[in-house]
C-alpha positions in Angstrom: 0.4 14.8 16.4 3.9 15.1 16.8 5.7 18.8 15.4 7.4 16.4 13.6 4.8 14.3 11.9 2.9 17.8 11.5 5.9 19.6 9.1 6.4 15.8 7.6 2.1 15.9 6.6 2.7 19.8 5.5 5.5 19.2 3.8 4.3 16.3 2.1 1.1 17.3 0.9 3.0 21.0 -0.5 5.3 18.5 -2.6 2.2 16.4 -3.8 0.0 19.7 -4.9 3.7 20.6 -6.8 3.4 17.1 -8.2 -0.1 18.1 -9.8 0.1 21.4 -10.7 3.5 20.7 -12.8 1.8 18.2 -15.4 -1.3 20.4 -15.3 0.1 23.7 -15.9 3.2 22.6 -17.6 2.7 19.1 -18.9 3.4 19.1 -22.6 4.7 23.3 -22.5 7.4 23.1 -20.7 9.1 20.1 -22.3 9.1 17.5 -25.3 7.0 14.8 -26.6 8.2 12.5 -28.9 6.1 9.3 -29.6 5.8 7.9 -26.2 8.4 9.6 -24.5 8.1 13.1 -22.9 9.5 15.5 -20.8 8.3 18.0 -18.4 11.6 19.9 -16.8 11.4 19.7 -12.7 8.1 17.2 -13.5 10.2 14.4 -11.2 11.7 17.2 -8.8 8.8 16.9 -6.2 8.9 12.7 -6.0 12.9 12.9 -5.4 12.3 15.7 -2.8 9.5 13.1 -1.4 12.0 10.7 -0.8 14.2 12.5 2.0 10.7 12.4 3.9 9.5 8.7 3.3 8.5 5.7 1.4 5.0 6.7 1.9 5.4 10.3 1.0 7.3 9.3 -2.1 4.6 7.1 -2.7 2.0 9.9 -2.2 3.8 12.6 -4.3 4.0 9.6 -7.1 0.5 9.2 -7.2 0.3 12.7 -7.4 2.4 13.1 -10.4 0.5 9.9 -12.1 -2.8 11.2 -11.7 -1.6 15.1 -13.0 0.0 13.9 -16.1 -3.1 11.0 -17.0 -5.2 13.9 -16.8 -3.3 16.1 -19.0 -1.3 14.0 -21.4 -3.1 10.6 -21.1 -2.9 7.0 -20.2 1.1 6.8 -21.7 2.3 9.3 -20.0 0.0 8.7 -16.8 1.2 5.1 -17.1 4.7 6.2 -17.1 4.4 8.9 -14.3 3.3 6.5 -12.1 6.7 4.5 -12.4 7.6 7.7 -10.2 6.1 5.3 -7.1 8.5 2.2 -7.2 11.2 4.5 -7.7 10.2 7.2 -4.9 9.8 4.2 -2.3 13.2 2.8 -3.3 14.6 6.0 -3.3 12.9 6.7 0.3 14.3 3.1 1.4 18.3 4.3 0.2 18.1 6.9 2.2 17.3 5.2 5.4 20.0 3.0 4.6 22.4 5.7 4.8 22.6 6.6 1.2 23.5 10.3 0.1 20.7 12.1 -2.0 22.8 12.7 -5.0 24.3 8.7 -5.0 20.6 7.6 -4.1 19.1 9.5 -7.0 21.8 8.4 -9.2 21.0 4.8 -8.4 17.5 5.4 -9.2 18.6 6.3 -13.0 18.8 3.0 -14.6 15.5 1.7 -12.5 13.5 4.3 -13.4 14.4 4.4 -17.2 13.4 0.2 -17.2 10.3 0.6 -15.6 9.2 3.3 -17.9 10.9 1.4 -21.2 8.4 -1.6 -19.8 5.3 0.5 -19.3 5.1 1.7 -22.7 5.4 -1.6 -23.9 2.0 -2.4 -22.6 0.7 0.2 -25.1 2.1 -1.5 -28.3 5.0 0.1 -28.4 7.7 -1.3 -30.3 11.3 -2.3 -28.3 13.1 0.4 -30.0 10.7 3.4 -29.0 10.7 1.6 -25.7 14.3 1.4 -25.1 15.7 4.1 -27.1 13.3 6.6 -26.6 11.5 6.4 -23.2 14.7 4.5 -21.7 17.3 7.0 -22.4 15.0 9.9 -22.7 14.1 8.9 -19.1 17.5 8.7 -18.1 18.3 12.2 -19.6 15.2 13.9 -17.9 16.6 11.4 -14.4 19.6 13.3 -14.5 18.2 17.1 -15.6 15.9 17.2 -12.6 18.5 15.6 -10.3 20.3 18.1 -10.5 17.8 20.5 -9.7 16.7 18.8 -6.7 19.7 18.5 -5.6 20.4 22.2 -5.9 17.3 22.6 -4.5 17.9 20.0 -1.4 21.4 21.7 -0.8 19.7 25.6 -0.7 17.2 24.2 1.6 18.1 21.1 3.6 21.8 20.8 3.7 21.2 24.4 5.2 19.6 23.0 8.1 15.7 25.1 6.9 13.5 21.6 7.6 15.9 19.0 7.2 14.5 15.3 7.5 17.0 13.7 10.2 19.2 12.0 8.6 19.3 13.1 5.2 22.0 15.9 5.7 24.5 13.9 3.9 26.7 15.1 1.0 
């Protein structure tokens, strides 16, 4: 292997044991639950960071966060954590386009808070709870843990410290 496909696997596989152990340490602490919306603070953190490195590392760190919060919170929530894969790979697929981090995770907003709004319809939800408490709860939590991947991206990557080529954008 490659130095580069090395730190890429390392890298990727540190981000999906973060995507784990946040649900399953944190999941239902560190954050809200009301109905079928929750929140775990930085719980989407690891799956944008995933994206400067890949659609199948976002995918990866996806199913990471999926499987952590199914075990610990159940089938809603795991349902609706693993809406964190279509959005990581679209994410991952901005950013080869040329798309800055913070504009890329910003476009992700809106697509994230549908797919989890439709998710929890599959559970019986009603519209309402769907739309106006997983779809703009989602979009809240979108925009809380953007920023703190972004500040994280910008005290470690825009830096230069393991910087995915490419992604150095503002």
């Amino acid at each position: 292997m490659k130095h580069d496909e090395v730190r890429k696997l390392v890298i990727g596989s540190l981000l999906l044991a973060l995507s784990l152990v946040i649900p399953l340490a944190m999941g239902g602490i560190l954050g809200v639950v009301i109905g079928p919306f929750s929140a775990t603070l930085a719980s989407h953190v690891p799956t944008f960071i995933a994206m400067l490195y890949g659609p199948l590392v976002a995918a990866a760190v996806g199913t990471g966060s999926a499987l952590g919060f199914f075990m610990r919170l159940g089938p809603v929530v795991g349902a609706r954590a693993a809406m964190h894969i279509p959005v990581g790979i679209a994410g991952s697929l901005l950013l080869r386009r040329g798309v800055s981090f913070p504009v890329t995770l910003a476009l992700m907003a809106p697509l994230h808070g549908l797919l989890e709004s439709l998710v929890v319809l599959l559970f019986n939800f009603t519209l309402q709870d769907a739309g106006y408490l997983v779809g703009v709860g989602t979009l809240l939590h979108h925009t809380m843990d953007s920023i703190i991947a972004i500040a994280c991206w910008r005290a470690l990557f825009y830096r230069g410290i393991g910087t995915p080529e490419g992604t150095a954008r503002v």
